[in-house]
py3Dmol code that shows the C-alpha trace and the ligand (Angstrom):
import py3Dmol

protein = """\
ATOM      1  CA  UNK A   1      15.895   2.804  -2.703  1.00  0.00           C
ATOM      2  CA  UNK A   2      12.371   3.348  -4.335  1.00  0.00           C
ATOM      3  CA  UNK A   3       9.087   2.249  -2.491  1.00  0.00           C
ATOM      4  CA  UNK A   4       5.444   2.659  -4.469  1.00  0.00           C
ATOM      5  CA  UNK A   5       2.985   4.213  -2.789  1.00  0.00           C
ATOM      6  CA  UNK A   6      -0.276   2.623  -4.506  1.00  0.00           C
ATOM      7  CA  UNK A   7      -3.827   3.179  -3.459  1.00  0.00           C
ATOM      8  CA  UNK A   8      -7.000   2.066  -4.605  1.00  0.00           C
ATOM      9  CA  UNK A   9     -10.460   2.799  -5.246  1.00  0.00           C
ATOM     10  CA  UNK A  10     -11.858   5.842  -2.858  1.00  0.00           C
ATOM     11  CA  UNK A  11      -8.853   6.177  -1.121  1.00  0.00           C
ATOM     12  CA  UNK A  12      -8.551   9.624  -3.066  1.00  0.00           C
ATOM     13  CA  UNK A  13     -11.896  10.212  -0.735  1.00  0.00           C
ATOM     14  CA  UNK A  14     -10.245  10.088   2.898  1.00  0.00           C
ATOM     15  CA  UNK A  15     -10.999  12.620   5.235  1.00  0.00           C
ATOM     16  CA  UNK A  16     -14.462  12.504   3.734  1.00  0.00           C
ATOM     17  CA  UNK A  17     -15.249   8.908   3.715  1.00  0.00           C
ATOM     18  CA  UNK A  18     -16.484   6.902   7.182  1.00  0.00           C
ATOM     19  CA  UNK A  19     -14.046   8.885   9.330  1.00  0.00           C
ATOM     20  CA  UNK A  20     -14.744   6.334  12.145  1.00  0.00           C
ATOM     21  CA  UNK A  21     -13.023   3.574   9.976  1.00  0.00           C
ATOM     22  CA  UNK A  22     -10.737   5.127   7.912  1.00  0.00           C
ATOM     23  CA  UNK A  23      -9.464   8.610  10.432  1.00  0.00           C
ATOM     24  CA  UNK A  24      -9.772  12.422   9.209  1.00  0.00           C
ATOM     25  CA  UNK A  25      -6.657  13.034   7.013  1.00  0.00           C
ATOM     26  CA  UNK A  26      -6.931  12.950   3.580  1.00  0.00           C
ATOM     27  CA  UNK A  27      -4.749  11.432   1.010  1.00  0.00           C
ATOM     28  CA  UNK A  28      -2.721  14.133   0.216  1.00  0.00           C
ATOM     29  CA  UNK A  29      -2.053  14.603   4.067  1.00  0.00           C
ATOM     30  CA  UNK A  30      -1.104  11.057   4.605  1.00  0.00           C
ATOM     31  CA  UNK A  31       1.043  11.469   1.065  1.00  0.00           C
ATOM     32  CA  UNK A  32       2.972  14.202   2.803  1.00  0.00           C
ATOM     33  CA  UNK A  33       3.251  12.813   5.867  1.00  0.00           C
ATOM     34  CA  UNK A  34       4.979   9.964   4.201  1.00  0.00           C
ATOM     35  CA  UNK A  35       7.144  12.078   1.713  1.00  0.00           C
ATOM     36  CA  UNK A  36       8.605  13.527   4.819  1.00  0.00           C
ATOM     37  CA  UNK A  37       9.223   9.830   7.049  1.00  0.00           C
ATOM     38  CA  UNK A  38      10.738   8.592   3.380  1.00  0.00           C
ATOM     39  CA  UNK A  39      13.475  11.829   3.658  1.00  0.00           C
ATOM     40  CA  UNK A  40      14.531  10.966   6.796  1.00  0.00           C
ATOM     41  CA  UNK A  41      14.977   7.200   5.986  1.00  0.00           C
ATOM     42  CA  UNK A  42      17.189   8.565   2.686  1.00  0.00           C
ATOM     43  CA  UNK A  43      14.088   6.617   0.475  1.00  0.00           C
ATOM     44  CA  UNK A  44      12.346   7.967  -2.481  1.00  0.00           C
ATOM     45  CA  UNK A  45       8.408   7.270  -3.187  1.00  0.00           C
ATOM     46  CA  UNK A  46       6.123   7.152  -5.690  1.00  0.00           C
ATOM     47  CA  UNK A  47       2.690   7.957  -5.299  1.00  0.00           C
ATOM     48  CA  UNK A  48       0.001   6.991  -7.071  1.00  0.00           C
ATOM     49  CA  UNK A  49      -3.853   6.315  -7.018  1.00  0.00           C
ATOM     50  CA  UNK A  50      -6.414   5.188  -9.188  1.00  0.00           C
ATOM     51  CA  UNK A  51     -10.142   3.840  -8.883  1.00  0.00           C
ATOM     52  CA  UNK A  52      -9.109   1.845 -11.814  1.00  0.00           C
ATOM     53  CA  UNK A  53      -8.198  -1.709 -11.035  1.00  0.00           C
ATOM     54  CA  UNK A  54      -6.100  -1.774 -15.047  1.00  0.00           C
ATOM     55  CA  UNK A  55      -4.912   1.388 -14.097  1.00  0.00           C
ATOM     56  CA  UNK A  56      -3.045   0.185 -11.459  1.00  0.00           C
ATOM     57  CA  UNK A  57      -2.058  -2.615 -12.955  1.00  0.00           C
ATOM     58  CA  UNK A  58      -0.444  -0.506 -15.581  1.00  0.00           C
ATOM     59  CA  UNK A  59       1.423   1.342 -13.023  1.00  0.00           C
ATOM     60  CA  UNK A  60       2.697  -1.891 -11.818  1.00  0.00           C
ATOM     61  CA  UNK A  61       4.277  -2.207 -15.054  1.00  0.00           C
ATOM     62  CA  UNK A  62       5.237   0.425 -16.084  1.00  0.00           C
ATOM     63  CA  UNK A  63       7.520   1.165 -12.742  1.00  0.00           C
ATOM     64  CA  UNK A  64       8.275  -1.968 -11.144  1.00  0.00           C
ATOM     65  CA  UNK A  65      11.558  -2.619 -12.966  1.00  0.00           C
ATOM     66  CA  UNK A  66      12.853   0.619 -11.554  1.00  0.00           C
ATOM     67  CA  UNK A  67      11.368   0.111  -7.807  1.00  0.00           C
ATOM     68  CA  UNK A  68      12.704  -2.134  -4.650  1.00  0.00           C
ATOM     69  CA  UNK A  69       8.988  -2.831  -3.126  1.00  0.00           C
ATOM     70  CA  UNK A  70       5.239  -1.488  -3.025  1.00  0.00           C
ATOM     71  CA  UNK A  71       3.319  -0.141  -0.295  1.00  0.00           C
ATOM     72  CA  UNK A  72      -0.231  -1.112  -1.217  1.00  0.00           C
ATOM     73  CA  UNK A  73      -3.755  -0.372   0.118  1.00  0.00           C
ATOM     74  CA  UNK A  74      -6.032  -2.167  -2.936  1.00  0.00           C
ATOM     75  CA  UNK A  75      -9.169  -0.429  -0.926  1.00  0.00           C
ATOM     76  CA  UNK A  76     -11.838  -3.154  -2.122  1.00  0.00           C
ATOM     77  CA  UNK A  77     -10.023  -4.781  -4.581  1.00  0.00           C
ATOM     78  CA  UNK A  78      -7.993  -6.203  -2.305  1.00  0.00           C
ATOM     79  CA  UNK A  79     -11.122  -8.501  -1.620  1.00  0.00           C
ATOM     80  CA  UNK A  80     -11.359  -9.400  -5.652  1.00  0.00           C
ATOM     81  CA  UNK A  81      -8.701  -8.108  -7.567  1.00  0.00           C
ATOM     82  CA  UNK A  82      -7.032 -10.789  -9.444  1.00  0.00           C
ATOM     83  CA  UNK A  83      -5.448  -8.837 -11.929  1.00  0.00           C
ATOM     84  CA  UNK A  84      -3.783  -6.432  -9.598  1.00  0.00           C
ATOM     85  CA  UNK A  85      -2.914  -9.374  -7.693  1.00  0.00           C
ATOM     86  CA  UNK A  86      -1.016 -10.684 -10.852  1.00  0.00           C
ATOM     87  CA  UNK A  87       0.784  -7.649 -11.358  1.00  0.00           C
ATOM     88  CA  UNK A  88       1.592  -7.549  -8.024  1.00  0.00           C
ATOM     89  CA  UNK A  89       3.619 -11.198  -7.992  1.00  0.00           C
ATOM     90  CA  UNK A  90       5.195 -10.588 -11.709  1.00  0.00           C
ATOM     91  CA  UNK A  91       7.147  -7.373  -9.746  1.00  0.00           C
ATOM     92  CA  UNK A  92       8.285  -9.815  -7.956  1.00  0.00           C
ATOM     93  CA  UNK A  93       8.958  -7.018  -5.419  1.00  0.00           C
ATOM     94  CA  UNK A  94       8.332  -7.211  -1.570  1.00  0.00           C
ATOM     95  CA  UNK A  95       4.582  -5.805  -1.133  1.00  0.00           C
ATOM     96  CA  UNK A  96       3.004  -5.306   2.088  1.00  0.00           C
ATOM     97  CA  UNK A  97      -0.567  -4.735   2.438  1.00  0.00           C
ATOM     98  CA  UNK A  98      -2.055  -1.505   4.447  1.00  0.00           C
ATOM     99  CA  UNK A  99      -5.456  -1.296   5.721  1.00  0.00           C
ATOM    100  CA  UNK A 100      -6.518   1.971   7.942  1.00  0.00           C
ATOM    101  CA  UNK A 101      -9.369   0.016   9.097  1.00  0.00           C
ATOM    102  CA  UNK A 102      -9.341  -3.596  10.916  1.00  0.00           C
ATOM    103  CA  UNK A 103     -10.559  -5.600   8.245  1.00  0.00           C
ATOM    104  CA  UNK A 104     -11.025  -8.539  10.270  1.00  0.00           C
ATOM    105  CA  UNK A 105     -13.473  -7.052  12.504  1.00  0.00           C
ATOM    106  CA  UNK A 106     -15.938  -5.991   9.763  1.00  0.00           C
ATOM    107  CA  UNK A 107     -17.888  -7.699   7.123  1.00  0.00           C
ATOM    108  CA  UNK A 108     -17.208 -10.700   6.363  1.00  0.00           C
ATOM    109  CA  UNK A 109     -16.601 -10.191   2.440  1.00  0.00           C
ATOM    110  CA  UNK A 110     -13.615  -7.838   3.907  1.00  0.00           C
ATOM    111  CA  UNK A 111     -11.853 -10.845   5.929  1.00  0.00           C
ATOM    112  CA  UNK A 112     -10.138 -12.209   2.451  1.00  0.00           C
ATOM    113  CA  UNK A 113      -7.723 -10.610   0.924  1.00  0.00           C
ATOM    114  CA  UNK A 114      -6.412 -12.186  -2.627  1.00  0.00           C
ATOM    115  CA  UNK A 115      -3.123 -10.507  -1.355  1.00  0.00           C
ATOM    116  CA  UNK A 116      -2.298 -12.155   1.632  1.00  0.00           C
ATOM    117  CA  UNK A 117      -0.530 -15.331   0.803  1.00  0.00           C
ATOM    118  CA  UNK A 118       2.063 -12.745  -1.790  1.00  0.00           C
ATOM    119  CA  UNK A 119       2.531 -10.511   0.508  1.00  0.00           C
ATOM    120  CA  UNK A 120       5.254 -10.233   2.968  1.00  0.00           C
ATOM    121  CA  UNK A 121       2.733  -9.032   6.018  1.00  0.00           C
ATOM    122  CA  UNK A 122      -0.335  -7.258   6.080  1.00  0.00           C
ATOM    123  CA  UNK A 123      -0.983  -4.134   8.609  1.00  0.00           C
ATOM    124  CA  UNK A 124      -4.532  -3.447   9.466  1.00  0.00           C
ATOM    125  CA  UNK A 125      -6.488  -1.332  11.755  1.00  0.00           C
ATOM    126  CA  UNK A 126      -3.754   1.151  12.406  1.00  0.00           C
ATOM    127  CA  UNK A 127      -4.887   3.992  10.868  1.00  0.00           C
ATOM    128  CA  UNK A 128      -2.342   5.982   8.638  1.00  0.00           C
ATOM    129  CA  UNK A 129       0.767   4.847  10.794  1.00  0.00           C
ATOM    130  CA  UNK A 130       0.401   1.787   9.007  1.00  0.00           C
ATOM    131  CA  UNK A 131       1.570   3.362   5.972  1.00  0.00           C
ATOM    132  CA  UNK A 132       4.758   4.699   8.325  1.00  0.00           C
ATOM    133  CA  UNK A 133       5.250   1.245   9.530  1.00  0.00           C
ATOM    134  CA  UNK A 134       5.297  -0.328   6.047  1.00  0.00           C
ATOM    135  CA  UNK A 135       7.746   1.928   4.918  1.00  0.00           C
ATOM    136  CA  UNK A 136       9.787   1.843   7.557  1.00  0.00           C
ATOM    137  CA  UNK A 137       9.725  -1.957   7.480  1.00  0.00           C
ATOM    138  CA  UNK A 138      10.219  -1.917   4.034  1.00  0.00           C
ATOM    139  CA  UNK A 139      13.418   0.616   4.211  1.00  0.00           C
ATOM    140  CA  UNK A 140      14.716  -2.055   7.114  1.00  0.00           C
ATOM    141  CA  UNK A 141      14.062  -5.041   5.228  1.00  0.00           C
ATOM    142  CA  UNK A 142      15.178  -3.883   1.944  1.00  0.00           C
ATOM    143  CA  UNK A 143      18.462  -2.262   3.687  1.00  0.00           C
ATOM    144  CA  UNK A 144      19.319  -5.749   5.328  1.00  0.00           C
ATOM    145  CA  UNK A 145      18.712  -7.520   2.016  1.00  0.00           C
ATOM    146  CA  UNK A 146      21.302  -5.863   0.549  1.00  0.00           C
ATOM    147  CA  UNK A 147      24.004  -6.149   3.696  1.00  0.00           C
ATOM    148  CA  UNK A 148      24.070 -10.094   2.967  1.00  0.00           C
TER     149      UNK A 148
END
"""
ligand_1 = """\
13
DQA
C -9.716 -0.556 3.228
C -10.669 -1.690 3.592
C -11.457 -2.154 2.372
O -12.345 -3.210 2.734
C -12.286 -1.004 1.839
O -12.984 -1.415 0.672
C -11.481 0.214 1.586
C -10.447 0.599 2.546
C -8.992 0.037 4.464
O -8.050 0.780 4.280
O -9.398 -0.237 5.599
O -11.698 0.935 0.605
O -8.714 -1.060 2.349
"""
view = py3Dmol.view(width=600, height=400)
view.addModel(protein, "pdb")
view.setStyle({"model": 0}, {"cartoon": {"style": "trace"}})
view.addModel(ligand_1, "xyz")
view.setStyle({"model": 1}, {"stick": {}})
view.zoomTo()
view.show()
């Protein structure tokens, strides 16, 4: 089973960026962090981050065919990004949508996501766990899926 890993614009800043919303590690300590919870659920993952909203759509693309759902944190283009949006639904894979920070309880322009209504769930406000829980729900999901 593969899961992607995607993250957007200045995500490849954490641990350097707002600590108070968005925790110390960086992105290559949450990557690892994962990497290792992925082992022990027998998944693999790809990572991959760009501040390029086409960029990420040709990920999408390019990898989808060979993947069984996406772990995404859009960073702000989850608030605008149609295109990525787009690319998300033709995967047609399961996504679920990360945020370290509670979305909800800041700005206002951060309360939509053009996500939320293809996605299975959303996790905000939990940090990097909610990368963990994503994956692990994903792993879960995916696994009973394929027991029907
Ligand atoms: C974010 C929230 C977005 O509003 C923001 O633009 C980010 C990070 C989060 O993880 O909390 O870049 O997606």
């Amino acid at each position: 089973m593969k899961i992607l890993v995607i993250n957007g614009p200045n995500l490849n800043n954490l641990g350097a960026r707002e600590a108070s919303y968005y925790g110390v590690k960086t992105l290559a300590d949450i990557q690892d962090g994962l990497a290792d919870r992925a082992n022990e659920l027998n998944a693999d993952v790809e990572f991959f981050q760009s501040n390029h909203e086409g960029a990420i759509v040709d990920f999408i693309q390019s990898t989808s065919q060979d993947a069984h759902g996406i772990v995404i944190n859009a960073g702000a283009l989850t608030h605008y990004g149609i295109s990525l949006r787009d690319a998300l639904a033709d995967s047609r894979l399961p996504v679920i949508e990360v945020h370290l920070s509670n979305i909800h309880a800041r700005e206002e322009f951060r309360h939509k996501s053009v996500f939320a209504d293809i996605a299975v769930g959303q996790i905000v406000g939990l940090g990097y766990r909610g990368y963990h829980y994503a994956l692990e729900f994903l792993v879960a999901h995916l696994g009973e899926k394929a027991a029907r």
